[in-house]
C-alpha positions in Angstrom: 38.0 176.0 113.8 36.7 177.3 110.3 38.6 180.1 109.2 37.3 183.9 108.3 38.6 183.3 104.8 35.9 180.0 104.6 33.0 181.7 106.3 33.1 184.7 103.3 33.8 182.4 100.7 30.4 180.7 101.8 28.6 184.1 102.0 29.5 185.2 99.2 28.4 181.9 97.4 25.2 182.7 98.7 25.0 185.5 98.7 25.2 184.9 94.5 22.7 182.5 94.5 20.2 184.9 96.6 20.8 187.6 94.2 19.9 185.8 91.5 16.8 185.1 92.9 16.4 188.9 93.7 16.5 188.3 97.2 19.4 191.0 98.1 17.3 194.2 96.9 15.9 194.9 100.0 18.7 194.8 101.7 20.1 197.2 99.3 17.4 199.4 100.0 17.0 199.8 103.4 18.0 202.3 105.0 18.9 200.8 108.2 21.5 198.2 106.5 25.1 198.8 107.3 27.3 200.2 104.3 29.2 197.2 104.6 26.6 194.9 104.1 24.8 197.3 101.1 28.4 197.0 99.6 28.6 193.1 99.9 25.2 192.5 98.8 26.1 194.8 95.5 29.5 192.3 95.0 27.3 189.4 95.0 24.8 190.7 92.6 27.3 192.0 90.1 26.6 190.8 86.7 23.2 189.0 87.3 20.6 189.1 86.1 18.0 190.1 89.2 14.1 189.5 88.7 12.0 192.6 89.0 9.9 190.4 92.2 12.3 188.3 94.9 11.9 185.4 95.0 13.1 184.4 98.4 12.2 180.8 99.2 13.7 180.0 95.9 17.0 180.9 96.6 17.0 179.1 99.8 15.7 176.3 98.2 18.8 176.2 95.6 21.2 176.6 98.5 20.3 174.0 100.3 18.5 172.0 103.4 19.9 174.2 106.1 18.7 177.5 104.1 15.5 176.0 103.8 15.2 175.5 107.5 17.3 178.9 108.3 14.3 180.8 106.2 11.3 179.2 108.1 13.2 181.0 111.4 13.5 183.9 109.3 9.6 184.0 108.6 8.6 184.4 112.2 10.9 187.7 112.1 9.0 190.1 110.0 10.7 192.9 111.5 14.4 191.4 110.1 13.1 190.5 106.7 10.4 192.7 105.7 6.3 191.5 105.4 7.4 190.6 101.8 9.7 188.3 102.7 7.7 186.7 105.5 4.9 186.2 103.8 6.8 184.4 100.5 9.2 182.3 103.2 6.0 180.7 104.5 5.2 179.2 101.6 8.5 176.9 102.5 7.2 173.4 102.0 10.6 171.0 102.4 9.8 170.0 98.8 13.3 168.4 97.8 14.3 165.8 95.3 13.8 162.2 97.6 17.0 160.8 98.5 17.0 157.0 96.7 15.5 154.1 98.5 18.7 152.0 98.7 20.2 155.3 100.8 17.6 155.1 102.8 17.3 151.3 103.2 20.7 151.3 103.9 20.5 154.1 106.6 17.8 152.4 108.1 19.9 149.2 108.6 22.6 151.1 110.5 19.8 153.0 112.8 18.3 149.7 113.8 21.3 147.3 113.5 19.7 144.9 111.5 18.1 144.3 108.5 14.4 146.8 108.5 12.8 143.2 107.0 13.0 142.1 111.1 10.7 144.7 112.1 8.7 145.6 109.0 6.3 143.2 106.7 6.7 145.7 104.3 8.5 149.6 103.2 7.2 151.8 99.9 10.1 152.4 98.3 8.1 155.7 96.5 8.4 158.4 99.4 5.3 159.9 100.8 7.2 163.7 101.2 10.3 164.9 101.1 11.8 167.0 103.5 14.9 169.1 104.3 16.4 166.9 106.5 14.4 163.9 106.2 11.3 161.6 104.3 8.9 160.1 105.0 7.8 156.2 103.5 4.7 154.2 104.2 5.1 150.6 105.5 3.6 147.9 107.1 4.9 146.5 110.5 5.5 142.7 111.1 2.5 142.7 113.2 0.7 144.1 110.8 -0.3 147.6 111.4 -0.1 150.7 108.8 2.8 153.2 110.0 4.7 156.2 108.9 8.6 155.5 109.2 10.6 159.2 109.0 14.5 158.7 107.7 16.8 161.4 108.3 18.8 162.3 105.3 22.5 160.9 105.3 25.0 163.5 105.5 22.3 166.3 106.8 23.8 166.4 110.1 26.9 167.4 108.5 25.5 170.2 106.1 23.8 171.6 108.9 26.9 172.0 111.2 28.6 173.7 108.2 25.8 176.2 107.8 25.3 177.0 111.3 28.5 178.0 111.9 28.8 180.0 108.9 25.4 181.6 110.5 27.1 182.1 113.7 30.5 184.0 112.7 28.1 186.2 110.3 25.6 187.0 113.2 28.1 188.0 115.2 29.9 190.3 112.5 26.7 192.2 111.8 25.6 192.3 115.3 29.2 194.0 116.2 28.1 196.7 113.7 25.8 198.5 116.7 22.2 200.2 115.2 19.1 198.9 114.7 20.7 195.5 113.6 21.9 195.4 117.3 18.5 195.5 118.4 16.8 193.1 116.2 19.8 190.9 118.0 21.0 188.3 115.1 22.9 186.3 116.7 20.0 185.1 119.3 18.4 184.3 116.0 20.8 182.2 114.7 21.0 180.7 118.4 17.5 180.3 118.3 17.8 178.4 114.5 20.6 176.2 116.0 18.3 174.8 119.2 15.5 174.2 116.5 17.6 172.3 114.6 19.4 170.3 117.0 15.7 168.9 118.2 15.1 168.1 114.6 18.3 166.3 114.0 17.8 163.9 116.5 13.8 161.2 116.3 14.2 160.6 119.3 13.6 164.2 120.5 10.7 164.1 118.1 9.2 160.5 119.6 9.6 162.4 122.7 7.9 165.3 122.0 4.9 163.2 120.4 4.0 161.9 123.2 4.4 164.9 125.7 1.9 167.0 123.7 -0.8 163.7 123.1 -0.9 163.5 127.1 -1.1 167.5 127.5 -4.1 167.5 124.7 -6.0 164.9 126.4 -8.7 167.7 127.2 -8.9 168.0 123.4 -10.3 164.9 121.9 -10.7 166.5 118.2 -6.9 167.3 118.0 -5.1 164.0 117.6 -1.6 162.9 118.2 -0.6 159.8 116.0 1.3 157.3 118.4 4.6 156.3 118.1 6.4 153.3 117.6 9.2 153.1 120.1 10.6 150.0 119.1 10.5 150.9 116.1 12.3 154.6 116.5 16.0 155.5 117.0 17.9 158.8 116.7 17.8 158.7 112.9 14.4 156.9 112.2 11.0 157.5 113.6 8.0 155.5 113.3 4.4 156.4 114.3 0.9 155.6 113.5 -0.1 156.2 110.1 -2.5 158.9 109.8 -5.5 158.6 107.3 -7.2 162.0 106.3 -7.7 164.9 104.0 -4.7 167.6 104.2 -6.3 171.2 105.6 -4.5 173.1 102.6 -7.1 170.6 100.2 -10.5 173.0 101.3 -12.7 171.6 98.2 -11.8 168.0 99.1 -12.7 168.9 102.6 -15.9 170.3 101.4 -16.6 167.4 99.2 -16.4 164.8 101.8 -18.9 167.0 103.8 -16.5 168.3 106.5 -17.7 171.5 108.4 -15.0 173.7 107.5 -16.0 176.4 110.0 -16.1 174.1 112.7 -12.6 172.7 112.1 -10.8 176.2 112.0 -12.2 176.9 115.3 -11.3 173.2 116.4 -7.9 174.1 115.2 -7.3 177.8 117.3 -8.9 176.4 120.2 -6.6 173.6 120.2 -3.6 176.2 119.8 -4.8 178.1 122.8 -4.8 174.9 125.0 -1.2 174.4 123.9 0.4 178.0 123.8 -1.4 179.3 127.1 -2.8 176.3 129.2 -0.2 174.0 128.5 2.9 176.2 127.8 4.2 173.8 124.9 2.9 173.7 121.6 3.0 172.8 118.2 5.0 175.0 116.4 4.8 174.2 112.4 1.3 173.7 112.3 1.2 174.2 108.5 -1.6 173.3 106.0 0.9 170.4 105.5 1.0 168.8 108.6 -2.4 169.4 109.6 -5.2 166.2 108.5 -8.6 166.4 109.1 -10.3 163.1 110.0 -13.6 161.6 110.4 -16.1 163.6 113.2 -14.4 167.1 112.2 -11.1 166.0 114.0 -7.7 167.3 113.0 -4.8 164.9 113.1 -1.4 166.5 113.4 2.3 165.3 112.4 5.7 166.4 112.3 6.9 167.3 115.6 10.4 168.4 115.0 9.7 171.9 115.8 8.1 172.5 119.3 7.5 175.6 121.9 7.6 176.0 125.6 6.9 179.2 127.8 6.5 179.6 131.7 3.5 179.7 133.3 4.8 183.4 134.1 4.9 183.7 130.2 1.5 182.7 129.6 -0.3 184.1 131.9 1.2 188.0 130.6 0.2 186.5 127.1 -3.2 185.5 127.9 -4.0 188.8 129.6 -2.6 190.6 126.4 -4.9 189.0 124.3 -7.4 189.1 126.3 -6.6 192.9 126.6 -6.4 193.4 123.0 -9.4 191.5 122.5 -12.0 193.5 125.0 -9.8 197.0 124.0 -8.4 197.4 127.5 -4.9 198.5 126.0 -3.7 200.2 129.4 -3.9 196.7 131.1 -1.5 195.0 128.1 0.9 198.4 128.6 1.1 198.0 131.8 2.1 193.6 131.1 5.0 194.7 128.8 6.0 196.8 131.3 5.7 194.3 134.2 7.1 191.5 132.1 10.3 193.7 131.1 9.4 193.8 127.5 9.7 198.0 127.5 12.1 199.9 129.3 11.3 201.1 132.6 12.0 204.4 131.2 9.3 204.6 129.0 6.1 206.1 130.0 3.1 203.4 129.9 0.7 205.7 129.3 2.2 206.6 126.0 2.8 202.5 125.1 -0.8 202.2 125.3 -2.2 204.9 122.9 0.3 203.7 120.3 -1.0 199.8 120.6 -4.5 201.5 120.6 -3.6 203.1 117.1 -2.9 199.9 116.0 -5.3 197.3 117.8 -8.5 199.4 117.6 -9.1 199.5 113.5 -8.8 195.7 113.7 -11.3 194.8 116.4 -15.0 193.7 115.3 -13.6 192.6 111.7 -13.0 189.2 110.1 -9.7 188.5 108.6 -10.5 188.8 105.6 -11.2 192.0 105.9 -8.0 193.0 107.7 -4.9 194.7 107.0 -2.3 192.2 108.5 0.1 194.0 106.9 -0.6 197.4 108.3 -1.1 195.9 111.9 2.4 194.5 111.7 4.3 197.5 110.2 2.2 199.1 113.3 3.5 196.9 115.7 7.2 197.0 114.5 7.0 200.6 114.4 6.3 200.1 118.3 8.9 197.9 119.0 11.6 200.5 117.2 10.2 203.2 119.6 10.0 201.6 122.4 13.2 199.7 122.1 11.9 196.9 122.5 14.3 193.5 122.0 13.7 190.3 120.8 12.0 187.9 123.3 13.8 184.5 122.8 10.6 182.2 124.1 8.2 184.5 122.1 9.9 183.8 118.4 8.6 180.5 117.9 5.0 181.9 119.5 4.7 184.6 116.6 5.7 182.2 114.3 2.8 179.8 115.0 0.4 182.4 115.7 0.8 183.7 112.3 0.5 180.1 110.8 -2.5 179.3 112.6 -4.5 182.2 111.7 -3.8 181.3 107.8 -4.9 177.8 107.7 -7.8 179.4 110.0 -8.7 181.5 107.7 -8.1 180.0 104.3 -10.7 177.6 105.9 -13.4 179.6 107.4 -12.6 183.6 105.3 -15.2 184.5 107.9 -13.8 184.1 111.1 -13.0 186.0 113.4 -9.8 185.4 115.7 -11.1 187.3 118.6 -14.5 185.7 118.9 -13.4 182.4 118.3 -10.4 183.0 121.0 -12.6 185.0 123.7 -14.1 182.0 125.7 -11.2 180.0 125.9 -9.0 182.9 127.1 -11.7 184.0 129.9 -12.0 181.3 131.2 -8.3 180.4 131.6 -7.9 183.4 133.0 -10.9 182.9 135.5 -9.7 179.4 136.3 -6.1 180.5 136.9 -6.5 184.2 138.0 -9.8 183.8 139.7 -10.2 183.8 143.6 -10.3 180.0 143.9 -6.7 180.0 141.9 -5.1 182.7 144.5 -6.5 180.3 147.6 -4.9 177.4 146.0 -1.3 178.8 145.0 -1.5 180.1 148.6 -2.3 176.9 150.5 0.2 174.8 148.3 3.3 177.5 148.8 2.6 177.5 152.6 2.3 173.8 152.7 5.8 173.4 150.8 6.8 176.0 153.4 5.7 174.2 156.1 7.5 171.1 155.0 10.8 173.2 154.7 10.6 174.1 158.6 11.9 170.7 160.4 15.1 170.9 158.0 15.5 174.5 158.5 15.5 174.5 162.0 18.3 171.3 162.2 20.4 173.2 159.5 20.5 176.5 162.3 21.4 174.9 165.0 23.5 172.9 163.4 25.4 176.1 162.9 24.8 177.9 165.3 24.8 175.3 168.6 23.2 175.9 171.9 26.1 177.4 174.9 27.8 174.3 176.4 26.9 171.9 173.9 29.2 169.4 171.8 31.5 171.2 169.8 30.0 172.6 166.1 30.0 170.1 163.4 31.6 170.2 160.1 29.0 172.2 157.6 26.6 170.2 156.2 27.2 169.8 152.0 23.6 171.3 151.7 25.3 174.6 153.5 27.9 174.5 151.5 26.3 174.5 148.3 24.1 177.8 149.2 27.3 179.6 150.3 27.5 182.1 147.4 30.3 184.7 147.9 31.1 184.0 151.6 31.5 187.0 154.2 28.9 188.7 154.9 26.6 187.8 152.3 26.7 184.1 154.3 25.8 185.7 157.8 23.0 187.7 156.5 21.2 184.7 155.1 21.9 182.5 158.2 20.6 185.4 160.5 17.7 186.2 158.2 16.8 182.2 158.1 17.2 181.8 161.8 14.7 184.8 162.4 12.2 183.3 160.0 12.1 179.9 161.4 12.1 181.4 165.3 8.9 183.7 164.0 7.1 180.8 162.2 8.1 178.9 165.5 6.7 181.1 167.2 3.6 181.5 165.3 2.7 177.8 165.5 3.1 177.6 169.5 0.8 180.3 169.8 
């Protein structure tokens, strides 16, 4: 167990390096830092020389691969780090010196157990990207097809587990401090971080992942999924189908080639919607990056270390928020947070849906470009301090990818607007799952599995409970036993309550 000694030492090298960079001021400043922290953050900047603009991906760049990673969590928490913060975090790219290809050659040979000339005609040694915990080479497979071939970095596992619990014992420190760093609940962050990363750490996950979201996209034949390789793909290397296009961040090549810009950004939200609301798993690092546009105005995407899920329950509150904040009908989205636990009960709804009126209606009706994202969130954050709101754990990643969508949305199309383009899509889910025809069907289907459950319940009750005269009771069955929860009484009201509900649906079906 790392001691308390180790875990400051690392801080407090850190917390150097992020001074520096000027990355500390604004913890210094605000008011709603602990005066332990404001005093620790003055230690570490003591004697340095701090630039007059933070530069915050910087210093997590300079301390390392699990800094990097930490700060792309951080940038879906604009209400930890400040809009300044979030918006230079985003511009994390992974961009790290490659490791050398006899490393990685070498790694390779211990992922596969053999030499990587058996399954590969042939490797470029000259990396295609460079990443935090891995890169990324081009080769050729023995069969002769074109492939990308991702190698963990040796040693990242390591410098990760290091980090993260470094991460954990601080978390915990500052979240024992009480106030509104209490709320904003570090150490689910960190939690959060640490179940990204894990998925990360191990291809396989990745492969797997892959390949769940090309069969739940299906319906969307302009997003494409490159496929993987299995044979070819272990814990620690993962090969997939090489993927041939023009980078979304590269708009005047785009252009040039004679893509239809427009047409592509709403190929790309509409494809986001599918995943985040009628799927309930998505893609959740769609940067400019990872993002390709191909031939017929297609977008090809990679990288799928990072991915959501939510509950149908989830999505169906989110898509009636949007849908909510896109027609105006801000007492319907009060009245979701409020269903959905996201405000306490105490609260009064009316009250939650003026103040997400102050702050939804001057952005309805205009493009982005002429938005003040900014404003809207400082808005919104005032909200959540309000209303004490807390950190949903299955929305993080969701903010996170909303707010990278609608960039590479917009630095493609300046023009669009969000709620038009998203409108359609979110009606008609809404119709197809919410409609009348929906209600029939979840009713039909939850009385058929009902239905199905009768035979079994009625041999578990007598069972129990035999008939007067009969053979003497036998043992409980395991099933039984199992459901017991807390014995006594609690056990005899379920049996009784059971026994009445088979004996009525009996009953019912008799008659």
């Amino acid at each position: 167990m790392t001691s308390s000694a180790t875990h400051l030492w690392r801080l407090l090298k850190w917390g150097r390096i992020l001074a520096r960079h000027g990355a500390l001021s604004g913890i210094e400043r605000d008011p709603n830092t602990p005066p332990t922290i404001r005093r620790l953050a003055r230690v570490a900047r003591f004697g340095a020389r701090v630039p007059k603009i933070p530069a915050y991906a910087d210093a997590l760049q300079a301390i390392g691969p699990a800094a990097i990673k930490l700060g792309q969590s951080l940038a879906t928490r604009p209400d930890i780090v400040g809009e300044a913060a979030t918006l230079d975090l985003l511009r994390l790219q992974d961009a790290l010196p490659p490791v050398p290809y006899e490393t990685i050659h070498a790694a390779m040979t211990r992922a596969f157990g053999r030499d990587p000339s058996a399954l590969f005609r042939s490797i470029d040694p000259v990396p295609v990207g460079a990443a935090s915990i891995a890169q990324v080479h081009r080769a050729v497979t023995t069969d002769g097809r074109t492939v990308a071939v991702k190698v963990l970095r040796p040693g990242v596992e390591e410098d990760f587990a290091r980090a993260i619990d470094t991460y954990q014992w601080a978390a915990a420190q500052v979240e024992g401090m009480g106030g509104e760093l209490s709320r904003l609940r570090p150490r689910l962050v960190i939690e959060t971080f640490k179940r990204w990363t894990a998925r990360e750490l191990d291809l396989r996950r990745e492969a797997a992942s892959a390949s769940e979201l090309a069969d739940s996209m299906a319906a969307e034949p302009d997003f494409v999924v490159p496929k993987i390789d299995w044979q070819r793909t272990s814990g620690k290397v993962l090969t997939l189908e090489w993927v041939d296009g023009i980078k979304l961040s590269n708009r005047a090549a785009l252009i040039e080639a004679g893509y239809d810009v427009p047409a592509i950004a709403n190929t790309l939200v509409h494809a986001f919607l599918r995943q985040a609301i009628a799927e309930g798993f998505f893609h959740a690092d769609m940067h400019q990056g990872n993002l390709f546009a191909l031939p017929g105005n297609r977008i090809a995407a990679i990288d799928f270390g990072i991915m959501g899920r939510i509950d149908r329950r989830a999505r169906v509150w989110l898509a009636e928020i949007l849908y909510g904040l896109i027609t105006g009908n801000y007492k319907r989205v009060a009245e979701i947070h409020f269903e959905a636990g996201y405000v306490p009960a105490h609260h009064n709804v009316e009250e939650f849906a003026t103040a997400l009126r102050a702050v939804g209606e001057p952005m309805r009706g205009l493009a982005v470009k002429d938005m003040s994202i900014g404003m809207m969130l400082d808005g919104l954050f005032n909200i959540t301090r309000d209303f004490d709101m807390q950190t949903q754990p299955h929305l993080l990643l969701l903010q996170k990818t909303m707010v990278m969508v609608e960039g590479v949305a917009t630095s493609l199309d300046p023009d669009i607007n969000l709620w038009d383009t998203a409108a359609p899509f979110v009606r008609e889910w809404i119709r197809t799952e919410l409609g009348p025809e929906a209600f029939v069907a979840d009713r039909l289907i939850t009385d058929l599995r009902t239905f199905a459950r009768l035979p079994e319940l009625i041999r578990n009750i007598e069972a129990r409970y035999p008939s007067p005269g009969g053979a003497p009771p036998a043992p409980p069955l395991q099933e039984i036993e199992i459901v017991r929860i807390g014995g006594g009484w609690r056990y005899l009201a379920v049996a009784i309550l059971s026994a009445g509900a088979a004996v009525a649906a009996t009953w019912a079906l008799l008659g």
